[in-house]
C-alpha positions as CSV (number, residue, x, y, z in Angstrom):
1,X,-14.5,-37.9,-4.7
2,X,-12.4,-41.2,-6.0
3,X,-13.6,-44.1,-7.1
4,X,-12.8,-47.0,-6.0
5,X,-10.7,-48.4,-8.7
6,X,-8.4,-45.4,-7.6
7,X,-8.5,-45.8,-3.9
8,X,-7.3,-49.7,-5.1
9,X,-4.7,-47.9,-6.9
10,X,-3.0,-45.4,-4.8
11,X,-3.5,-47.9,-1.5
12,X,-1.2,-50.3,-3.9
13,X,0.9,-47.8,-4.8
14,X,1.1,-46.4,-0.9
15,X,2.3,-50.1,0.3
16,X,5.4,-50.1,-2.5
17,X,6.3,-47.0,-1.9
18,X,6.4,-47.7,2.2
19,X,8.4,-51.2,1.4
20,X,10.7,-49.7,-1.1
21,X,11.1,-46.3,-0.3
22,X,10.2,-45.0,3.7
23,X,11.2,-48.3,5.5
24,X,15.0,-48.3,4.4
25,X,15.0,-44.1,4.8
26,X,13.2,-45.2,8.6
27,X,15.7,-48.0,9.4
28,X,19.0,-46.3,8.1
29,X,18.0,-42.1,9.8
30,X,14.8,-42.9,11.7
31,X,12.6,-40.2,12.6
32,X,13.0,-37.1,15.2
33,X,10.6,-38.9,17.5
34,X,9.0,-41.9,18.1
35,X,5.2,-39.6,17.9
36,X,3.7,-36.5,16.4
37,X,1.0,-34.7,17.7
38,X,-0.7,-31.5,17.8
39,X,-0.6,-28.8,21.1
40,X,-4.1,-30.6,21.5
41,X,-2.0,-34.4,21.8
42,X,-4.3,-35.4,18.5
43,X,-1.9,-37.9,16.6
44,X,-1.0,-36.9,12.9
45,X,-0.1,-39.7,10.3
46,X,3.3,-39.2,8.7
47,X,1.3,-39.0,5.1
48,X,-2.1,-38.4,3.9
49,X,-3.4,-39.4,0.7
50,X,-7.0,-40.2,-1.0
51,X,-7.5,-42.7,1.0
52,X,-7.8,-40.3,4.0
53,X,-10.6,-38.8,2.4
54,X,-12.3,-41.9,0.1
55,X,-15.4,-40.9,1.7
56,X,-15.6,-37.1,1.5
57,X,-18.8,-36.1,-0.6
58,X,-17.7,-32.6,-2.6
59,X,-21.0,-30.9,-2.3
60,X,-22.4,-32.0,1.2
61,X,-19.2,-31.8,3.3
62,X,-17.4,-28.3,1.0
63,X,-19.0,-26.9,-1.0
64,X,-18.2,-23.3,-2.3
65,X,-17.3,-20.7,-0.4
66,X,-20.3,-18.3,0.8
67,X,-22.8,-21.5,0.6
68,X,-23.7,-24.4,3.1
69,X,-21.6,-26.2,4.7
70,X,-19.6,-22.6,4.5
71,X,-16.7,-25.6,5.1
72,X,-14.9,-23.5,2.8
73,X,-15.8,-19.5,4.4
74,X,-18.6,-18.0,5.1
75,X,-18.2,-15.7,2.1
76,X,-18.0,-15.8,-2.0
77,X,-14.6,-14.1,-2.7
78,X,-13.7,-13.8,1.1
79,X,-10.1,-11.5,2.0
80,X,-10.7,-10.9,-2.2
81,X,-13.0,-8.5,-1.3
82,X,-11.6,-7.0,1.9
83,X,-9.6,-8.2,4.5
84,X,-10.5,-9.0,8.1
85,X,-11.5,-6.6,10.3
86,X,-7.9,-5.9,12.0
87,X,-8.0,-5.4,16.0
88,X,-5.5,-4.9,18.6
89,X,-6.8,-4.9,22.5
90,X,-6.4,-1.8,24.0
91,X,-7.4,0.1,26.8
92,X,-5.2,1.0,30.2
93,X,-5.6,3.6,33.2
94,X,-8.2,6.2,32.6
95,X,-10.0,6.8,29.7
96,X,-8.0,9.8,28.4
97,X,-5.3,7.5,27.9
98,X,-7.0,4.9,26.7
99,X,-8.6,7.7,24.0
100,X,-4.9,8.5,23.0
101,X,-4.3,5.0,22.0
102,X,-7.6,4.7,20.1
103,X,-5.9,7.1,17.9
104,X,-2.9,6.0,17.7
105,X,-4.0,2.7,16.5
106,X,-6.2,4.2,14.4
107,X,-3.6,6.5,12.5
108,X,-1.5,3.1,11.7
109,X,-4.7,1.6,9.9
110,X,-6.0,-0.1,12.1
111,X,-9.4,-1.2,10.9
112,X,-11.5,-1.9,14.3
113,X,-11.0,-0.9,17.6
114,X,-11.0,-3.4,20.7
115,X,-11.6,-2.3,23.8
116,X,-9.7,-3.8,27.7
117,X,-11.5,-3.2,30.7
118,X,-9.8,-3.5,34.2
119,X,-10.5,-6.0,36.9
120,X,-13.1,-3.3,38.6
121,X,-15.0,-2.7,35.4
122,X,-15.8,-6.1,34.6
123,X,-16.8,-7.2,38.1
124,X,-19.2,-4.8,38.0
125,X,-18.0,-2.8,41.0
126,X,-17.0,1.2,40.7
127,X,-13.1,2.7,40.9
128,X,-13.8,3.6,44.6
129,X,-14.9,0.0,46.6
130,X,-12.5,-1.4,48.7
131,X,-12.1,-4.1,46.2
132,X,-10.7,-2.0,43.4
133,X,-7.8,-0.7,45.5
134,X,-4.6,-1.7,43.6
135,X,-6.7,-2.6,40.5
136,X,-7.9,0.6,39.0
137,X,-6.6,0.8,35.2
138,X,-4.0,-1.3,35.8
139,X,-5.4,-4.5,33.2
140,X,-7.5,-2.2,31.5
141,X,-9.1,1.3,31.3
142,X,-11.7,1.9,34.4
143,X,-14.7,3.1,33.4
144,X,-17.4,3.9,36.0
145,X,-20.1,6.4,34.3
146,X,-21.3,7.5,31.1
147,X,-18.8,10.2,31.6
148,X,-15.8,8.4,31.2
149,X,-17.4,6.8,28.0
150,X,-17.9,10.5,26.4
151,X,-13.9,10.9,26.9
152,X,-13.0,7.3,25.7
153,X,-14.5,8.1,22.5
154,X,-13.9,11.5,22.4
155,X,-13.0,12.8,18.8
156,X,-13.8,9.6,17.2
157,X,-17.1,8.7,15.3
158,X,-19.1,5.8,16.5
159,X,-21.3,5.8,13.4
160,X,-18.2,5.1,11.2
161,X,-15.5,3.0,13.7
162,X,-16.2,-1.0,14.6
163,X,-15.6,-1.5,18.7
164,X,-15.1,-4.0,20.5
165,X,-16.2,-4.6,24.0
166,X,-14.2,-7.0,25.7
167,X,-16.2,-6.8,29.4
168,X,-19.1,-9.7,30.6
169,X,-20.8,-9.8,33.9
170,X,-21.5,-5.8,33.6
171,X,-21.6,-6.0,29.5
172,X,-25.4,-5.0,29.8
173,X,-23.7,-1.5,31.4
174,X,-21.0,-0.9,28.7
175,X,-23.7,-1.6,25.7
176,X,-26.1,0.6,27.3
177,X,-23.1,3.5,27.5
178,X,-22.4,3.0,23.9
179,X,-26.1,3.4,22.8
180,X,-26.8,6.8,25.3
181,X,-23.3,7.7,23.7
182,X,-24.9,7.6,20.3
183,X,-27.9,9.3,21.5
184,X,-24.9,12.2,22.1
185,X,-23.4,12.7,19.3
186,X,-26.9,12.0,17.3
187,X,-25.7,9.1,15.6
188,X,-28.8,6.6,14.8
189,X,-28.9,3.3,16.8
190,X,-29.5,1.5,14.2
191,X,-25.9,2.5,12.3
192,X,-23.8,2.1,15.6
193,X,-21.5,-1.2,15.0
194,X,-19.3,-3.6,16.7
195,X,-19.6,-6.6,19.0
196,X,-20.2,-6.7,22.9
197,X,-18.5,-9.9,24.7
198,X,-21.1,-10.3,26.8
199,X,-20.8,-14.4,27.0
200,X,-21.4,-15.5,30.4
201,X,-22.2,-18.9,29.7
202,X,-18.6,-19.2,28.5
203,X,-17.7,-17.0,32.1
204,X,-19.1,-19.9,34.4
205,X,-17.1,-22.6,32.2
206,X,-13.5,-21.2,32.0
207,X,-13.2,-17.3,33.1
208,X,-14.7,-16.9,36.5
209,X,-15.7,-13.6,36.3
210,X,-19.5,-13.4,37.7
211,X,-22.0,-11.3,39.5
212,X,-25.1,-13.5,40.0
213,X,-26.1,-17.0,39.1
214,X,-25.8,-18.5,35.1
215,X,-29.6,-18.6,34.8
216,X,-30.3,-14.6,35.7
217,X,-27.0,-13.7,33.9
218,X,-28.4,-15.7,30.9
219,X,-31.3,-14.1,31.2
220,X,-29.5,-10.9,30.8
221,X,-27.7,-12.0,28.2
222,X,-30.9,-13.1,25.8
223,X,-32.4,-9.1,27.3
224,X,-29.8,-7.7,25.1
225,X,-29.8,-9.9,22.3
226,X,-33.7,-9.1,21.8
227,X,-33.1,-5.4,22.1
228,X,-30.4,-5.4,19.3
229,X,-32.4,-7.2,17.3
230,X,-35.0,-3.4,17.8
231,X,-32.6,-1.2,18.2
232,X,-28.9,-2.0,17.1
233,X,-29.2,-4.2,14.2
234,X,-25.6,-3.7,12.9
235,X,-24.4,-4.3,16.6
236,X,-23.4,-8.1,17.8
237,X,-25.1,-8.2,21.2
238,X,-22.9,-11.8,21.8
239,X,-19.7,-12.9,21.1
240,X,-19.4,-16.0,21.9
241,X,-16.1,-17.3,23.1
242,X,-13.6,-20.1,22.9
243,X,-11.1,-18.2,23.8
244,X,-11.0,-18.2,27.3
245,X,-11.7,-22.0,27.1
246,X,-8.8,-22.7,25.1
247,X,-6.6,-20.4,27.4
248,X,-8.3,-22.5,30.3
249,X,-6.2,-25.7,29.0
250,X,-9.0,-26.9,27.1
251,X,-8.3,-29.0,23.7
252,X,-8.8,-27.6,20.3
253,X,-12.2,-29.6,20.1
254,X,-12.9,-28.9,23.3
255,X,-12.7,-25.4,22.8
256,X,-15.0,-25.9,19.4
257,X,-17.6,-27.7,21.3
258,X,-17.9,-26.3,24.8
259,X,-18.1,-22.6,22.3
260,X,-21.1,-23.8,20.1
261,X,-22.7,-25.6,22.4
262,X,-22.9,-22.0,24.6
263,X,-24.5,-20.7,21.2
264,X,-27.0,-23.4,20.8
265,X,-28.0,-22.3,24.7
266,X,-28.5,-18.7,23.3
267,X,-30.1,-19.7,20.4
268,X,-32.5,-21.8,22.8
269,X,-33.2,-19.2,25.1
270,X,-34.1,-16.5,22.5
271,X,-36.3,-19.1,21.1
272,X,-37.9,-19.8,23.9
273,X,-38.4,-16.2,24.3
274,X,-40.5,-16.2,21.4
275,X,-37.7,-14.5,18.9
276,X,-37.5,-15.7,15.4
277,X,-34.3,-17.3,14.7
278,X,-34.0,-15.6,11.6
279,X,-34.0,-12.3,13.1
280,X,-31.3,-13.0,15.8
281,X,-29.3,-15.3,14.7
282,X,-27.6,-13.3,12.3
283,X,-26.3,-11.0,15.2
284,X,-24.3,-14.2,16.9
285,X,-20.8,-13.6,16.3
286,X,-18.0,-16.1,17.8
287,X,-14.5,-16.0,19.0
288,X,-11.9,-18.4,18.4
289,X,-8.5,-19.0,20.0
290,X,-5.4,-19.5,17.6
291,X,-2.8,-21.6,18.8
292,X,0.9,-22.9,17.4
293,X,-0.4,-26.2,15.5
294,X,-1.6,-24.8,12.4
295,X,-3.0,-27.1,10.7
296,X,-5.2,-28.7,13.8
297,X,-6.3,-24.4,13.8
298,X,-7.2,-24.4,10.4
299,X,-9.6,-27.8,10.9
300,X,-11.1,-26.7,13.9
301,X,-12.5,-23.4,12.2
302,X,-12.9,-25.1,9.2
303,X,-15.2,-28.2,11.3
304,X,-17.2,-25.2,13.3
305,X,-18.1,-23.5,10.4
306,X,-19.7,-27.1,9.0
307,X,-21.4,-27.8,12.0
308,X,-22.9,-24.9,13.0
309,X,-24.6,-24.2,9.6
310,X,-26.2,-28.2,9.9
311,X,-27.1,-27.5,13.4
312,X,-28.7,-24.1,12.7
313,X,-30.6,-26.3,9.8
314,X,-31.6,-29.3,10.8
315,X,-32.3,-28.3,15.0
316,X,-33.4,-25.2,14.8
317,X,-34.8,-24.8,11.3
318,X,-33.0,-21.4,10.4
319,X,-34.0,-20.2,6.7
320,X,-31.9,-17.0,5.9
321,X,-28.5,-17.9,5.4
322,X,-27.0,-15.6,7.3
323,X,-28.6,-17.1,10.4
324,X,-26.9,-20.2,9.5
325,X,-23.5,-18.9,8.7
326,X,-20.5,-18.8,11.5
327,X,-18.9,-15.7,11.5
328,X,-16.0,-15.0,14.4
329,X,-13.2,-12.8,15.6
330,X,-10.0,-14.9,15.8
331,X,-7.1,-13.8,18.6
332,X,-3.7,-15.4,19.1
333,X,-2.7,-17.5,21.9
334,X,-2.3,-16.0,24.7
335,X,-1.5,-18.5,26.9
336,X,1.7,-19.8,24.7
337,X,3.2,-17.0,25.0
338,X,6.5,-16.6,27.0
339,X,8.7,-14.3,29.3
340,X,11.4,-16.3,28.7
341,X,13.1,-14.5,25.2
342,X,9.5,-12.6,24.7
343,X,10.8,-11.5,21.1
344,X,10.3,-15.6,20.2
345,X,6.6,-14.5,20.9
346,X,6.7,-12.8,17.4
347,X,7.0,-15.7,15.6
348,X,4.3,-17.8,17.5
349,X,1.8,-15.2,16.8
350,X,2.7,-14.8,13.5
351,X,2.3,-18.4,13.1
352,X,-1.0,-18.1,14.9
353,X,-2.3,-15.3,12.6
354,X,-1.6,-17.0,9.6
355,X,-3.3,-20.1,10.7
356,X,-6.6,-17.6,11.5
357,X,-6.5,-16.2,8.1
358,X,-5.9,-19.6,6.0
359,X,-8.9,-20.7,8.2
360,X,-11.1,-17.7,7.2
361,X,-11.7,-15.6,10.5
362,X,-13.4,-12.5,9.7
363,X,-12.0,-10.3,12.2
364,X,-7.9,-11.1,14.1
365,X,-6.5,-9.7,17.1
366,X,-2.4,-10.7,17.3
367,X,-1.1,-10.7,20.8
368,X,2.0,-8.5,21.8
369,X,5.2,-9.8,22.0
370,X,5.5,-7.9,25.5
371,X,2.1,-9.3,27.0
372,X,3.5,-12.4,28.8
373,X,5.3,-9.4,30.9
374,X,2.7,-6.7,31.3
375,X,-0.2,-5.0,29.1
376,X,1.6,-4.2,25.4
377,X,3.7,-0.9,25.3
378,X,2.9,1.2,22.3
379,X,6.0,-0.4,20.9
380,X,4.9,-3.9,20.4
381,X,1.3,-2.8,19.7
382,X,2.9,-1.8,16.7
383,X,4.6,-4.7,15.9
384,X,1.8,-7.0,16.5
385,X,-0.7,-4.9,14.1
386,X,2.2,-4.9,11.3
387,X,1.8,-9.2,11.8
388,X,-1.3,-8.3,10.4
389,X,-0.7,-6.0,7.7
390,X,2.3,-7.8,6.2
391,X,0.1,-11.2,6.4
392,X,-2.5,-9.4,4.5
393,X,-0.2,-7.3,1.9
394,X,2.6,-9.3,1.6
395,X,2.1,-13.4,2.2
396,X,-0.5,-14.1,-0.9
397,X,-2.1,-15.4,2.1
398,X,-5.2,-13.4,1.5
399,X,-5.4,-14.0,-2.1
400,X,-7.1,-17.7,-2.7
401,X,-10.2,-18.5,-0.7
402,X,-9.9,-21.8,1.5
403,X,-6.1,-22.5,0.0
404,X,-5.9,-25.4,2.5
405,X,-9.4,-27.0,0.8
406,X,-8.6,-30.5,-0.8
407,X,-5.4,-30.9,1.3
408,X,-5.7,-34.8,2.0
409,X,-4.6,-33.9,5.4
410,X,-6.5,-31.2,6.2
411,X,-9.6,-32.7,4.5
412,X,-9.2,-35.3,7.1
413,X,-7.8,-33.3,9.9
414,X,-11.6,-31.5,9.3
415,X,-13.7,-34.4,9.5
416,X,-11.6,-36.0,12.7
417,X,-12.5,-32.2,14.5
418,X,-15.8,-32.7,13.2
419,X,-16.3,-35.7,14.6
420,X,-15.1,-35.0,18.1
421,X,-16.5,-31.9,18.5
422,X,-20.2,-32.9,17.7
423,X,-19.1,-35.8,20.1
424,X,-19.5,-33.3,23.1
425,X,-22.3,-31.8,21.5
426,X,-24.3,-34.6,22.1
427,X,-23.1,-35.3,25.5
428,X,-23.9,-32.1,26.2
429,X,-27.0,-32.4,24.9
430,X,-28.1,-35.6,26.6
431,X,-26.9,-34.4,29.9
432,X,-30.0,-32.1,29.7
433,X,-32.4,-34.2,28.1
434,X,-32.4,-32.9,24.5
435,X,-32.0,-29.4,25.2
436,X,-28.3,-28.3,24.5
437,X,-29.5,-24.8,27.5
438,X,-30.2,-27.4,29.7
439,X,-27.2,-29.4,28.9
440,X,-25.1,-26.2,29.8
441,X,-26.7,-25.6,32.6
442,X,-26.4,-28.4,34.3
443,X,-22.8,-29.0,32.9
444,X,-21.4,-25.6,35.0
445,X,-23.7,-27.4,37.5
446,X,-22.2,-30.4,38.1
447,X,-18.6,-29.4,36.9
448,X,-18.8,-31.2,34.1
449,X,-16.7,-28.9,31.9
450,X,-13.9,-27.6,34.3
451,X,-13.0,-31.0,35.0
452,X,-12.9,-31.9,30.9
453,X,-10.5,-28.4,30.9
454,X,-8.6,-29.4,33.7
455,X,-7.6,-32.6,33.2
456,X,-6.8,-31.5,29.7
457,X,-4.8,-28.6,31.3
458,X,-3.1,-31.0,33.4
459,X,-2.0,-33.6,30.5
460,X,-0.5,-30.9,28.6
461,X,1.8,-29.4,31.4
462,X,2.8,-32.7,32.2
463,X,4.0,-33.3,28.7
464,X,5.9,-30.0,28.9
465,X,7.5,-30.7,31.9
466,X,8.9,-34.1,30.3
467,X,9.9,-32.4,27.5
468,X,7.5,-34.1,24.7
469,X,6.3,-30.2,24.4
470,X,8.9,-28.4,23.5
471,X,8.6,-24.8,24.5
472,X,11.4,-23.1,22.8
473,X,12.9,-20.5,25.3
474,X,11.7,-22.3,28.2
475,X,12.5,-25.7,28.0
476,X,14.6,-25.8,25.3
477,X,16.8,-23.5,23.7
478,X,17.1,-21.3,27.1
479,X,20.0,-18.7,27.9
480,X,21.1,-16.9,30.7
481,X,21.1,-13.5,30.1
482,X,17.8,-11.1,30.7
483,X,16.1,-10.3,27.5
484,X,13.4,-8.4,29.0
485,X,11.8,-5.4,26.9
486,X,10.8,-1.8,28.2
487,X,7.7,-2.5,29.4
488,X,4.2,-0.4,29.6
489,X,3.8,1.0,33.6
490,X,0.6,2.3,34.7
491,X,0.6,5.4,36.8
492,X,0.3,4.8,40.3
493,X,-1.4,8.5,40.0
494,X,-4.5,6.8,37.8
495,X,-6.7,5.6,40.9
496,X,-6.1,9.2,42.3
497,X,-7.5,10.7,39.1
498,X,-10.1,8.2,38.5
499,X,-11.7,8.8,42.3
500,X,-11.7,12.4,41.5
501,X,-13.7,12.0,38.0
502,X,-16.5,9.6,39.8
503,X,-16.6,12.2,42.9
504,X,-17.2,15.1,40.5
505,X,-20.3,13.5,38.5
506,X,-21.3,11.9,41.8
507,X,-21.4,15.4,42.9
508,X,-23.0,17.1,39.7
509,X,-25.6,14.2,38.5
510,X,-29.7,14.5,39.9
511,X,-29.5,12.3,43.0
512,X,-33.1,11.9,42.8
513,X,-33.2,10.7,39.0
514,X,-30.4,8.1,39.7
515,X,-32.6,7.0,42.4
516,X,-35.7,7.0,39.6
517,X,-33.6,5.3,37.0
518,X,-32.7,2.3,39.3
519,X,-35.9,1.8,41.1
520,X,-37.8,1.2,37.6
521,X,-34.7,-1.0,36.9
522,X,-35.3,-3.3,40.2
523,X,-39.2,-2.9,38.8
524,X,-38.0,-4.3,35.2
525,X,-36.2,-7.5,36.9
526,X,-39.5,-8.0,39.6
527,X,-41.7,-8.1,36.4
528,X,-39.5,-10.0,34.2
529,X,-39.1,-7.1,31.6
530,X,-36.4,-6.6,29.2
531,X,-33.5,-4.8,31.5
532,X,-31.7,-3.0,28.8
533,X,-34.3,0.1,28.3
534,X,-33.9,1.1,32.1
535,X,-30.2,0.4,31.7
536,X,-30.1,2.8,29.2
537,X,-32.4,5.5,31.3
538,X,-29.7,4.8,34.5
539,X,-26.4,5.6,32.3
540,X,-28.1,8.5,31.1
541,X,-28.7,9.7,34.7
542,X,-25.1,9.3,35.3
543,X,-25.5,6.2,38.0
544,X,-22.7,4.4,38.1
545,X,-21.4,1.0,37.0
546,X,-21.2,-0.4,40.6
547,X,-24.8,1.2,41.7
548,X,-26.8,-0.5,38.4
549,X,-25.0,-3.9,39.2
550,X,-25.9,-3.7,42.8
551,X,-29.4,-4.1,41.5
552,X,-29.1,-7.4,40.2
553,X,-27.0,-8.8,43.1
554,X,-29.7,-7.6,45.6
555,X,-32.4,-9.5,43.3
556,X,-30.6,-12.8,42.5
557,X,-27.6,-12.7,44.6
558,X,-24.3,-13.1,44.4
559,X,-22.5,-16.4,42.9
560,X,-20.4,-18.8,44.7
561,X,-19.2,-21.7,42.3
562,X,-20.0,-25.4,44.0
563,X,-18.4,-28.0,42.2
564,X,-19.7,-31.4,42.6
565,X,-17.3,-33.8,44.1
566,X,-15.6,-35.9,41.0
C-alpha cells in the first residue's frame, strides 16, 4: 500500500519524533506501566504506523466488504442495510414461563429469540431421573416431550420468528421438536429459521457436556447437517462455537483456531459423506466470544473471516460465495463478568458489544448485568437488550462498514491473529496427517487442547492475582458494602409441575408407537442411516427426551473423558 520511498520517510520521521519528542515526555512522566497487553497477554506497541503494515496488499488481504477475503464483512452495505439479528438468552423453569418471556422480549423489539436449556435437557436425561433432582428449570427451561415445545412456542409464529437453540448432546431431539412443531402449526420446513448449537466437537474440547463418544456424536452432528440441507434450508443445523472455548480460559487466537478448525472437521465429514460443499456450507454458522480488549476482538473476527474464506478456497474448493463466507452470532463475555459491584458489568458488556459490532457479527447476544449472581431477572434482561438498541440507534457505530479498516494498528493487530491462528491450524492439522477431522479427533484424544486452554487459563489467573489484570471491583477499586441486585428465583414448585406434565403425556401417548418409533430409531443407527427422520417420527409419538437418548447410549455407550498423561 506504501512505497518504499514512504516507508524510508515516515521510519525517519518515527526515529526524530521518538528522540525529540517521546523520550523526554518518557524520562520526565514515564508510563502507567512498564507493559501493555491484551486479556489474551498479546503485547501492543505504544504506536503503529505504515510501517506496521508496509506489506499489506489492498486487494488480497481487504478487499471490499461482501467480497473475498470478506476481511472487511461478509456483506456489501452491512448494519446499512439492517442491523444484527438482536438476541438475549432466555429460557427458565417450565416452558409456560419461559413462553411469557419470549413475549416479553419480543414486545421490546427484540429481533431473534434465543433459547436456555437446563442441566437435564442438555444431558439428554428427562425431568424425572434421579439425576435431574435439584436441577429441573433452574439454568434453563426443562423440556422433556414435544408437549412442552407446543407451550414454549405457544402464540408465536415459527414461520416468521429467528430461534436459537442453545442445547448439544440431545440437539438432534430439540431440532426434531421444532420441525414436528412446524408440521403443527402447518408452517413449511423449508421456511422455519434459526440456528441449532449442536457443536459437539467444541463439547469434548471445553464444555463437557456429552452422551456418547466424539466420533458417534459427530456422526450425529453431520445426520442433521445433511437433513437441513433437504428439509430446512433456511435453518443452521451447526453453530459452531468459540464461545465456550474462550470462557474455558482459552486465548483470543486460541479460541479462533480451536473454533475453525471444529468447522473444517464438519466440513470434512460432510464431504466425506458425499455432500457438496456448496450445498452445506452455506448453512455453517459460528459463534464468537466478545471479551474487554477491543481492539484484539475486532482482529480476531476480522482474521477469521480472512481465513476461513481462503481455507474454504484453496482446501476445499468451495465455488458459491456464500459457502465461503463466515457468518456468526457474537455473545459477551461471560466469564468477565463480576459479583463484586455487578452494575460495573454494564459497562464491560457494553464495551464487548461494541467491539462485536465494529467487528461485523451478524447476530449479538449481551450478557446481564445480574448473571454473575443467577439467571438475568426480567430487569436487567432489559437493560442488556437496550446495550443493543442504543449501540445500534444511537453510537454511529452501525453506520460505516469496517470503520476500524486501515487503522495501522488494527491492520496489524489482524495479520498478527492471522498468523497465530492458522499456526494451530496446521498443528492441528499435522497431528492427524493432513486431515484437520482427524487432527480434532485425536487432539480431544490425547488432550491436546484442554491442556493449550488450561495452561492459558492458568497464566491469566495468575496475572490477576498479582494484579497485572486489573479487575475493577475485584481487585481494584473494591468497597465494603453489598451491592447485590434483586435477583431472578426459580420456583421450588417447577420440578413438582414439570413431573406432573411428563406423567400426563406418559399416560396419554400410544405406548406401543413410542415403542415403534424408537425401535426403527436403534434400526437407523444398526444400518448407519441418517437418524434425524426417525427422530422426528419418535417426537411425534410423544417419547421423551431421556427415552430417544437412551438409544444412542445403549448403541455406542456412554463417554468417560481419558486424558493422556502430559
Amino acid at each position: 500500500m506504501f512505497d518504499q520511498e514512504e516507508i524510508d520517510q515516515i521510519r525517519d520521521q518515527r526515529e526524530r519524533w521518538t528522540e525529540e519528542t517521546l523520550e523526554p515526555t518518557l524520562e520526565s512522566h514515564g508510563e502507567r506501566q512498564d507493559r501493555f497487553a491484551t486479556v489474551s497477554n498479546h503485547e501492543v506497541d505504544r504506536l503503529y504506523t505504515p510501517e506496521d503494515i508496509a506489506d499489506l496488499e489492498y486487494d488480497e488481504d481487504l478487499g471490499f466488504p461482501g467480497e473475498p477475503p470478506y476481511t472487511r464483512g461478509p456483506y456489501p452495505t452491512m448494519y446499512r442495510g439492517r442491523t444484527w439479528t438482536m438476541r438475549q438468552f432466555a429460557g427458565f423453569g417450565t416452558a409456560e414461563e419461559t413462553n411469557e418471556r419470549f413475549h416479553y422480549l419480543i414486545d421490546q423489539g427484540q429481533t431473534g429469540l434465543s433459547t436456555a436449556f437446563d442441566m437435564p435437557s442438555l444431558m439428554g436425561i428427562d425431568s424425572d431421573h434421579r439425576m435431574s433432582e435439584g436441577e429441573v428449570g433452574k439454568e434453563g427451561v426443562a423440556v422433556d416431550t414435544l408437549r412442552d415445545m407446543e407451550i414454549l412456542f405457544d402464540g408465536i409464529d415459527i414461520g416468521e420468528v429467528s430461534t436459537s437453540f442453545t442445547i448439544n448432546p440431545s440437539a438432534a431431539v430439540i431440532y426434531a421438536m421444532y420441525i414436528a412443531l412446524a408440521d403443527q402449526q402447518d408452517v413449511p420446513r423449508e421456511k422455519i429459521r434459526g440456528t441449532l448449537q449442536n457443536d459437539m466437537l467444541k463439547e469434548f474440547i471445553a464444555q463437557k457436556e456429552w452422551v456418547v463418544p466424539p466420533k458417534p456424536s459427530l456422526e450425529v452432528v453431520t445426520d442433521t447437517i445433511e437433513f437441513a440441507v433437504k428439509e430446512t434450508p433456511k435453518f443452521h443445523p451447526v453453530s459452531i462455537s468459540g464461545y465456550h472455548i474462550r470462557e474455558a480460559g482459552s486465548t483470543a487466537a486460541q479460541e479462533a483456531a480451536f473454533t475453525l478448525a471444529d468447522g473444517f472437521a464438519y466440513v470434512e465429514d460432510c464431504l466425506d459423506r458425499g455432500l457438496d460443499v456448496d450445498e452445506f456450507a452455506p448453512l455453517l454458522s459460528f459463534f464468537f466470544n466478545s471479551h474487554n480488549s477491543i481492539f484484539e476482538e475486532v482482529a480476531k473476527f476480522r482474521a477469521s473471516r480472512r481465513i476461513y474464506a481462503r481455507v474454504m478456497d484453496e482446501w476445499y474448493d468451495a465455488e458459491r460465495a456464500e459457502s465461503k463466507r463466515l457468518k456468526f452470532h457474537t455473545q459477551t463475555a461471560g466469564q468477565s463478568l463480576t459479583a463484586q459491584q455487578p452494575l460495573n458489568n454494564i459497562t464491560r458488556v457494553t464495551i464487548q458489544a461494541l467491539a462485536g459490532v465494529l467487528g461485523g457479527t451478524q447476530s449479538l447476544h449481551t450478557n446481564s448485568f445480574d448473571e454473575a449472581l443467577a439467571l438475568p431477572s426480567e430487569k436487567a434482561v432489559r437493560v442488556a437488550l437496550r446495550t443493543q438498541q442504543i449501540i445500534a440507534e444511537e453510537s454511529g457505530a452501525a453506520d460505516i462498514v469496517d470503520p476500524m479498516g486501515g487503522s495501522y494498528a488494527i491492520e496489524k493487530l489482524t495479520h498478527e491473529m492471522e498468523a497465530e491462528i492458522m499456526g494451530y491450524i496446521e498443528d492441528i492439522k499435522e497431528m492427524g496427517d493432513g486431515s484437520i477431522r482427524d487432527g480434532v479427533l485425536d487432539g480431544i484424544d490425547q488432550g491436546y487442547f484442554q491442556r493449550e486452554i488450561q495452561e492459558s487459563s492458568y497464566e491469566y489467573q495468575k496475572r490477576v492475582e498479582r494484579g497485572e489484570e486489573v479487575v475493577v471491583g475485584v481487585n481494584e477499586y473494591t468497597i465494603e458494602e453489598d451491592t447485590s441486585p434483586e435477583i431472578l428465583k426459580i420456583d421450588e414448585t417447577t420440578r413438582d409441575r414439570q413431573l406432573g406434565r411428563l406423567e400426563e403425556v406418559k399416560e396419554e401417548r400410544d405406548d406401543e408407537a413410542v415403542d415403534a418409533t424408537l425401535e426403527a430409531l436403534s434400526d437407523a443407527i444398526e444400518t448407519d442411516e441418517n437418524v434425524m427422520p426417525y427422530i422426528v417420527d419418535a417426537v411425534k409419538a410423544y417419547a421423551t427426551m431421556g427415552e430417544i437418548m437412551q438409544v444412542f447410549e445403549d448403541h455406542h455407550g456412554a463417554y468417560q473423558e481419558e486424558l493422556s498423561p502430559v
